[in-house]
VMD Tcl script that draws the C-alpha trace (Angstrom):
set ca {
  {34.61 -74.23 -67.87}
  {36.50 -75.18 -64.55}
  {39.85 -74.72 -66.99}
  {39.04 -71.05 -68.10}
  {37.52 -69.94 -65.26}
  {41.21 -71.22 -63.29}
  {43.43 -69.06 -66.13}
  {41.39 -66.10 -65.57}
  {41.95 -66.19 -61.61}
  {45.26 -66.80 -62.38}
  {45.45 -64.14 -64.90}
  {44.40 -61.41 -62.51}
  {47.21 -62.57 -59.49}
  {49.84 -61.63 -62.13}
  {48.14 -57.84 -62.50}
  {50.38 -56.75 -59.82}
  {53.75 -57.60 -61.19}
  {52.55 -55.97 -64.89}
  {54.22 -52.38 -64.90}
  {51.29 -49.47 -66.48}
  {50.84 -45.87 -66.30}
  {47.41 -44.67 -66.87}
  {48.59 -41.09 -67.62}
  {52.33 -41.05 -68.69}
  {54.51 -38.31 -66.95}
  {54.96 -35.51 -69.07}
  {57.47 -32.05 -68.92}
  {56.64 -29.44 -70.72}
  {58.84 -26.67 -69.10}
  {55.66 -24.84 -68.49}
  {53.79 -24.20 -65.09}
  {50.14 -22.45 -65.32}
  {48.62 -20.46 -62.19}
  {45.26 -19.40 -62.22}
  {44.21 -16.68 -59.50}
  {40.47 -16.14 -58.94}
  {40.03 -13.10 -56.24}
  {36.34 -12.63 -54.87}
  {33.59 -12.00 -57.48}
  {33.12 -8.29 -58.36}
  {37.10 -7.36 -57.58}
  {37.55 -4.24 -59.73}
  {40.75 -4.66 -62.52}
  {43.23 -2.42 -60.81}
  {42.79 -4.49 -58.13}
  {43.49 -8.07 -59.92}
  {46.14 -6.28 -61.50}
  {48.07 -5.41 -58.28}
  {47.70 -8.79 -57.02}
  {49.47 -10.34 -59.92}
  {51.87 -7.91 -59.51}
  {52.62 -8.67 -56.14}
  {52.94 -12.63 -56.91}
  {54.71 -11.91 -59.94}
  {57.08 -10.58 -57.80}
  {57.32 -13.76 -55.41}
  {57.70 -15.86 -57.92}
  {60.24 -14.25 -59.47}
  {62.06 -14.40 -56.15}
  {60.72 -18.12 -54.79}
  {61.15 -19.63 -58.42}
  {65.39 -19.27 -60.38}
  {63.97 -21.96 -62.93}
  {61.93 -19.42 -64.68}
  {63.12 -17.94 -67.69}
  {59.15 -15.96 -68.70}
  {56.62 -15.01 -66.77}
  {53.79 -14.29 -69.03}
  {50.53 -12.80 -66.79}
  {47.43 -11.88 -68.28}
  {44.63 -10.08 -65.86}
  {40.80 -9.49 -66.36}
  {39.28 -10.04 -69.69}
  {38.13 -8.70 -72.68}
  {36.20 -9.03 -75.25}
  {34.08 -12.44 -74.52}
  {36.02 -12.62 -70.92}
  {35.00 -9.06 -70.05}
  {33.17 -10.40 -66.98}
  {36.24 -11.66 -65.69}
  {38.02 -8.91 -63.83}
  {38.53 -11.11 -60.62}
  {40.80 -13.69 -63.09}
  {44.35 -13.74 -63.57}
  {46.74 -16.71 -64.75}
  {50.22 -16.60 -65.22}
  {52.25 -18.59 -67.72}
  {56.06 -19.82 -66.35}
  {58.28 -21.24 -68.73}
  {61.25 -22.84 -66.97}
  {64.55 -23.73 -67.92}
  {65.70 -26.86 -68.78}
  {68.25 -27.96 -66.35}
  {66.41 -27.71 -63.11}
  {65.80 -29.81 -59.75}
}
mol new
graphics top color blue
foreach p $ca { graphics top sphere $p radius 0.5 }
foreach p [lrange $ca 0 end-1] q [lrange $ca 1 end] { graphics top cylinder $p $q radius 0.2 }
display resetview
């Protein structure tokens, strides 16, 4: 018992020299923004917000290539006129 018990405490001193990555870096070329303005915020509203970041990021960002935006909702989202999210797809040689 001493024996096991000795390679198990001496199994765990060598955890910190074992390299793992519990979530693997990943690029996708792709950044996602959601915007969530105060609850009740009427469409045209939303919809000049994203304009006006749209237009920062176009200037703060040269990676992207698309900006895909989508405002409100519809259909089963029709509640959601205070949402926005933006889709960025970057280029592929970038800092």
């Amino acid at each position: 018992m001493v024996g096991v018990t000795a390679l198990f405490v001496g199994s765990l001193a060598l955890v910190p020299f074992i390299g793992f990555e519990l979530m693997p870096e990943t690029d996708e070329g792709e950044v996602r923004v959601d915007v969530e303005l105060p609850s009740g915020t009427r469409v045209g509203i939303t919809d000049d917000v994203m304009r006006q970041l749209e237009d920062i990021i176009l200037a703060q960002v040269p990676e992207a290539t698309h900006i895909v935006a989508e405002v409100g909702g519809g259909g089963w989202r029709a509640w959601s006129t205070n949402r926005g999210n933006f889709r960025i797809s970057l280029a592929e040689e970038r800092e």
